[in-house]
N, C-alpha and C positions, 0 to 999 in steps of 0.2 A: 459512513459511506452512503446509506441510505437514503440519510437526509441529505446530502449533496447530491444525489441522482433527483429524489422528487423536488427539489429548489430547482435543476437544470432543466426538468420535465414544464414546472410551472411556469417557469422562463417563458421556452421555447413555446407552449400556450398561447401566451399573452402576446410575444412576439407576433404569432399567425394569425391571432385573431385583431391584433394593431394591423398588422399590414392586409386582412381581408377587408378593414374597413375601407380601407383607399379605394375611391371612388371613379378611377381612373382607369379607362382600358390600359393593360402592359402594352399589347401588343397594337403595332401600327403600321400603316404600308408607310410613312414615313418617320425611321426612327431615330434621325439626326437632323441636323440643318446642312451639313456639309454634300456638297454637290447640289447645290439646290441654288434657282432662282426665285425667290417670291416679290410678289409685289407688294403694296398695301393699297385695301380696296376700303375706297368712302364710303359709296352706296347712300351718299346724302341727296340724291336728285329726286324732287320732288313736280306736281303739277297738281294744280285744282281738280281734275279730272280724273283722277286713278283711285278715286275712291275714300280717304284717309281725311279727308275733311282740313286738307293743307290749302294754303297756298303753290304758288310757285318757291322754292326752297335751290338757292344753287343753282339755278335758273339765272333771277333775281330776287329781289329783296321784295318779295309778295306778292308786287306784278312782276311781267315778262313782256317790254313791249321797248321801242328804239330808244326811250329816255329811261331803262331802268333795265340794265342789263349787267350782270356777274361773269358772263365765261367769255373767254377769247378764242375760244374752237369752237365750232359745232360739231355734234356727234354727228355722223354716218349712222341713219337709223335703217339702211336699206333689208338689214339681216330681221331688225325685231318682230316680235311678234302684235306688239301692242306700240305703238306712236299716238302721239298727244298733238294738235295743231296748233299753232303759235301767231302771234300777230304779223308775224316776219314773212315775207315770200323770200323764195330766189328771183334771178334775174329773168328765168323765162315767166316768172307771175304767178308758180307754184305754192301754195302754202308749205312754210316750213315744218316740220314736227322734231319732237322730242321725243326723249326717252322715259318712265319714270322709277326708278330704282326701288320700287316696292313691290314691282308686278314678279311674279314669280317666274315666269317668261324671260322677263329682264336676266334675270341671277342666274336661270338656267341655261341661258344663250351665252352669257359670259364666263360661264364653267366650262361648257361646249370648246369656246374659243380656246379656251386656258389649252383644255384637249389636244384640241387640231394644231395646235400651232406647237406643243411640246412649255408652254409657261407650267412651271413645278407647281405652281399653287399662290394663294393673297394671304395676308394678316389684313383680319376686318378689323376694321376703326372702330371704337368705343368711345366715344369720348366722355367725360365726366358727369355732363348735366344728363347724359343718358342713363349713366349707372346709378345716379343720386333717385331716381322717381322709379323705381322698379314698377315693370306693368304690360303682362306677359302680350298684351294687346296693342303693346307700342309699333308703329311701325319700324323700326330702327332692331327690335327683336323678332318683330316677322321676315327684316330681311336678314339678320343673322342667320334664325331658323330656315329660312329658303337656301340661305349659301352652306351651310353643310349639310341638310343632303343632295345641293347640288354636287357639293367636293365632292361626297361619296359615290353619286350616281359616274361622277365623270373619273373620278380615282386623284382626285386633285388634293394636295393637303391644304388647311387650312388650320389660321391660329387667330388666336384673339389680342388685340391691341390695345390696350388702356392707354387716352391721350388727358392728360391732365388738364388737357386746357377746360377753363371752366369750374377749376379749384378756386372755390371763396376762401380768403383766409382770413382765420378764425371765426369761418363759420363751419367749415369742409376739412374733411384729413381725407387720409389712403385707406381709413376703417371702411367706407363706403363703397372703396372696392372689393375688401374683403369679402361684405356682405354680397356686394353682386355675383363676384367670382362661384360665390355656392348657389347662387340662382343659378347661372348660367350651366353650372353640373349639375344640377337636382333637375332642374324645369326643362332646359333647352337640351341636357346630353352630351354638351359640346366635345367631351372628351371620354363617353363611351357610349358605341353602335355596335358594339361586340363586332363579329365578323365584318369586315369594310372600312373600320376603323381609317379617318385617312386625316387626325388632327397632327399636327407635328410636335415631333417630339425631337429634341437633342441632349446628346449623351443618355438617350432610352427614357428620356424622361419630357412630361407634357411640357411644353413652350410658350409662355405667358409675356406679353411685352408691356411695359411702361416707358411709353413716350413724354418728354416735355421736362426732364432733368436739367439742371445748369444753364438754362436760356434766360437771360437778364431781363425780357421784355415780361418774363411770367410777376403776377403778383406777390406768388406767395413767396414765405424761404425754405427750401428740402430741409432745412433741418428743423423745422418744427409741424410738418405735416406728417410724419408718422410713416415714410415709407423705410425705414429699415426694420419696421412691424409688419408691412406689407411683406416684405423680400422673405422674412423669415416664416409667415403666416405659408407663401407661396412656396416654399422650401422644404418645412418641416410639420404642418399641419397633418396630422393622423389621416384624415376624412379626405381632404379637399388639397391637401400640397403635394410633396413630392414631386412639384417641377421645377421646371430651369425656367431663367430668368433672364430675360433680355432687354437691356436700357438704352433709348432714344435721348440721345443728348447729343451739345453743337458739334460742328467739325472740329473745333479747337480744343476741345474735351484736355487733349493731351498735357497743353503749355498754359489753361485754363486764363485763355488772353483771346482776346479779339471777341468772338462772337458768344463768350460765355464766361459765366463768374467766375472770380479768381477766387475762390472759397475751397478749400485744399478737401473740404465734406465729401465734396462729387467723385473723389476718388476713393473714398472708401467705400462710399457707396456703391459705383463699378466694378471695386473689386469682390467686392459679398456676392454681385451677380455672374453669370455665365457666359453671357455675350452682349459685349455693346458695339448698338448702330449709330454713328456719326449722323446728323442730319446734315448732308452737304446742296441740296436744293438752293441755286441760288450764288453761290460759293466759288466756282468752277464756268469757263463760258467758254465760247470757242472764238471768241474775239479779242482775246488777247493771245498772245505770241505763246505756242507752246506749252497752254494751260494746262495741257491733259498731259505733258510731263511732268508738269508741276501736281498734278491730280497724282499722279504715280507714285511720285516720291513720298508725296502725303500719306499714302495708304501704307509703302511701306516702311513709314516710322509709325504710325498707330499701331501696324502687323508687331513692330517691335517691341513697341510699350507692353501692348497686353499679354504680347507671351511674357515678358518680366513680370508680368502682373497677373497672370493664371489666368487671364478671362482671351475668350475666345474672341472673333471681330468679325465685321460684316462690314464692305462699304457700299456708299448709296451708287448708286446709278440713275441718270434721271435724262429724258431726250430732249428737252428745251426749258423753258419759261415764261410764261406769259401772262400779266395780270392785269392789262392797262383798263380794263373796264372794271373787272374790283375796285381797284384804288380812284376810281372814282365815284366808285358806289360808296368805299369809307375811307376817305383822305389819310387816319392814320396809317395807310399801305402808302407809302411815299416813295421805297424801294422801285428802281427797274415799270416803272410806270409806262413806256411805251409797249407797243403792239413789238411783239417776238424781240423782247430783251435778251434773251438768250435761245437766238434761235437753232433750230433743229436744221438746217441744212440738210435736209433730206434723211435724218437720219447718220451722221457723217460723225455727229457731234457723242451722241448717242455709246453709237459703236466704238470712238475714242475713249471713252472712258469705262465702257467694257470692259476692251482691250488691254488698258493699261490697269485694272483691278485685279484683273485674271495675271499678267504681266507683273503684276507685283507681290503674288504668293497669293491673291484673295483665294477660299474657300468655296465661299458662298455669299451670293450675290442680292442684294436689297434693292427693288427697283421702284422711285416714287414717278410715277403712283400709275394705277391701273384707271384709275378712270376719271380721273380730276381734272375735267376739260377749264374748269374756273381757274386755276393756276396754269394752264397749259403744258402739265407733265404727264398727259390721259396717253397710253401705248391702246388705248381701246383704237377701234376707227375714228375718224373723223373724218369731215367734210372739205374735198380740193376745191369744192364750188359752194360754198357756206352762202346762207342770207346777204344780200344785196341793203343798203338801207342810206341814206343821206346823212343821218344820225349818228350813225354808229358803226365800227366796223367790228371783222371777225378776222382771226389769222386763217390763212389755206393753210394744205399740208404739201406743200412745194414741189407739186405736182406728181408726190411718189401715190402708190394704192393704198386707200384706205387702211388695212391691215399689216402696210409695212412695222410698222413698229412692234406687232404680235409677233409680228416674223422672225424680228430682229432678239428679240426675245426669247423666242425657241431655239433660237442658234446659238445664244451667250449659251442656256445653258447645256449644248451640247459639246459647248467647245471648252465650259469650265468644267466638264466632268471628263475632257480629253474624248469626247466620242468625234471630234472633227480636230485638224489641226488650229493652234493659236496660230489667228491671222489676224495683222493688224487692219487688212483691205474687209472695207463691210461689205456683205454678201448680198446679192442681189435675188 
């Protein structure tokens, strides 16, 4: 009897002193993803001038002048603190400016916004050739570092996004985000500030996402890059796991046909994780005839699948498209190549897919993207009277106020946590 009480005693020991190792605050002002709108924030905008010893980055491709241009919106830089001038004027003969996403200014003005306008919070982008050079001096870590204790100063949550793009195969696996993922808890904090805590967590547990699963155009193949070592590492590691696990894979994930592999892998994989995001950017337009009941019906047979399948769901939301200057900065973007392929209508387009996400049982709501003027899916401001140029043009924002799309934003998520009624009319 004895030795059964001190075997239970040494147990229970080992038990506490295993789970005192976990590295992770418990507690968080956000401890689920349900009722929640996030976005996912780049933070890739670069200029010569902001100190980092860059080019222009997302701008363009090194220069930034009318024959070498990437974005099809300009930013509204009227709120920042810090603007960069550009070769570009407007029409009255004004020099243009930018923004540049390293300035701490920048990420604290855009948490602000998050604020005022009621946005839940971003998942920052990671992408791989980030994680692969660890170097606490990288710009790409000072704006990580800058956007959580922005989250916190503003009460916003934030999570971290691993985007695979940038996997060499058989040079690269998912071990190299393992090692990052413990940077980023040991060096950066990202998931404990003790009191303020505001990383997100679901089902009480920290929220880690891998984007870039089942997309055809990727090099590598998921099944020999080592991510069901990652999901379990993120899962069940003593130190450093204990979270939930959220997969960025196509719209078509379900009937693994059209826009993603038909390798039956992808669904085992989804099912080991917690919640998978559809990437539907692109997918969805407001120019064909009752897309966004066609968006509807799609959301809720994914809503279906994953409840037969234990995993939770998230669908995308996104307010236009626009890439016609990329794809001519690199021709393999052959896709929607005109200026506003998928336009915002004021915002019209935006709200219809809201509407019918919330309308088809959504939970909680994935919005691309918070500031990615280069594809034209930026909810940031932007410019109704953009640079002027012979050379090149820029799309307006169809005459609504800069901030409409922030607005639009703070209202999904009041309406998806039922604090307003579900309206399909967007709010003005």
């Amino acid at each position: 009897m004895l030795r059964t009480i001190w075997i239970l005693f040494i147990s229970t020991v080992l038990s506490t002193l295993s789970f005192g190792q976990n590295k992770h605050d418990k507690n968080t002002m956000y401890p689920s993803y349900d009722g929640l709108v996030m976005a996912g924030y780049q933070g890739w905008f670069r200029t010569p001038q902001d100190g980092t010893g860059s080019k222009y980055v997302h701008y363009g491709d090194g220069d930034f002048n009318p024959s070498n241009v990437t974005i099809d919106f300009w930013p509204d830089v009227s709120e920042y603190e810090k603007t960069y001038e550009t070769d570009f004027k407007h029409e009255d003969g004004t020099v243009a400016k930018v923004f540049s996403s390293v300035d701490k200014s920048t990420t604290d003005l855009h948490f602000r916004w998050m604020k005022e306008y009621g946005v839940d919070g971003v998942f920052m982008q990671r992408f791989f050739d980030v994680a692969r050079n660890w170097d606490p001096d990288k710009s790409n870590n000072i704006i990580l570092r800058n956007a959580v204790n922005a989250a916190r100063k503003n009460e916003r949550a934030i999570g971290v996004m691993y985007d695979l793009s940038g996997l060499r195969p058989g040079e690269d696996d998912c071990s190299i985000i393992i090692e990052d993922w413990k940077k980023l808890v040991d060096e950066l904090k990202v998931t404990s500030s003790g009191e303020g805590n505001t990383y997100i967590h679901h089902n009480g547990k920290p929220l880690v996402t891998i984007w870039g699963l089942g997309f055809p155009d990727r090099p590598y193949n998921i099944r020999n890059i080592g991510i069901n070592r990652l999901i379990d590492f993120l899962k069940n590691d003593p130190e450093y796991g204990g979270c939930a696990v959220m997969l960025g894979v196509p719209t078509y994930f379900r009937d693994l046909n059209k826009d993603c592999l038909s390798d039956p892998y992808l669904h085992e994989v989804i099912k080991s994780a917690d919640i998978v995001m559809p990437w539907m950017v692109q997918r969805f337009t407001p120019l064909m005839h009752k897309d966004e009941e066609r968006y509807r019906d799609h959301v809720i047979m994914d809503i279906s699948w994953c409840a037969e399948n234990g995993v939770d769901y998230v669908p995308l939301v996104y307010p236009g498209f626009s890439w016609h200057n990329l794809s001519i900065s690199r021709p393999g973007l052959a896709r929607h190549t005109q200026y506003g392929a998928i336009p915002r209508k004021g915002g019209e387009f935006y709200w219809d897919l809201i509407y019918n996400a919330i309308n088809a049982g959504a939970s909680m709501l994935y919005v691309a993207m918070f500031d990615e003027v280069d594809e034209g899916t930026a909810i940031i401001p932007v410019s109704d009277s953009p640079p002027v140029s012979d050379e090149v043009k820029f799309v307006d924002n169809d005459g609504v106020r800069p901030d409409h799309y922030l607005f639009l934003t703070g209202m999904a998520a009041k309406m998806l946590r039922k604090e307003i009624p579900l309206s399909k009319k967007m709010p003005n």
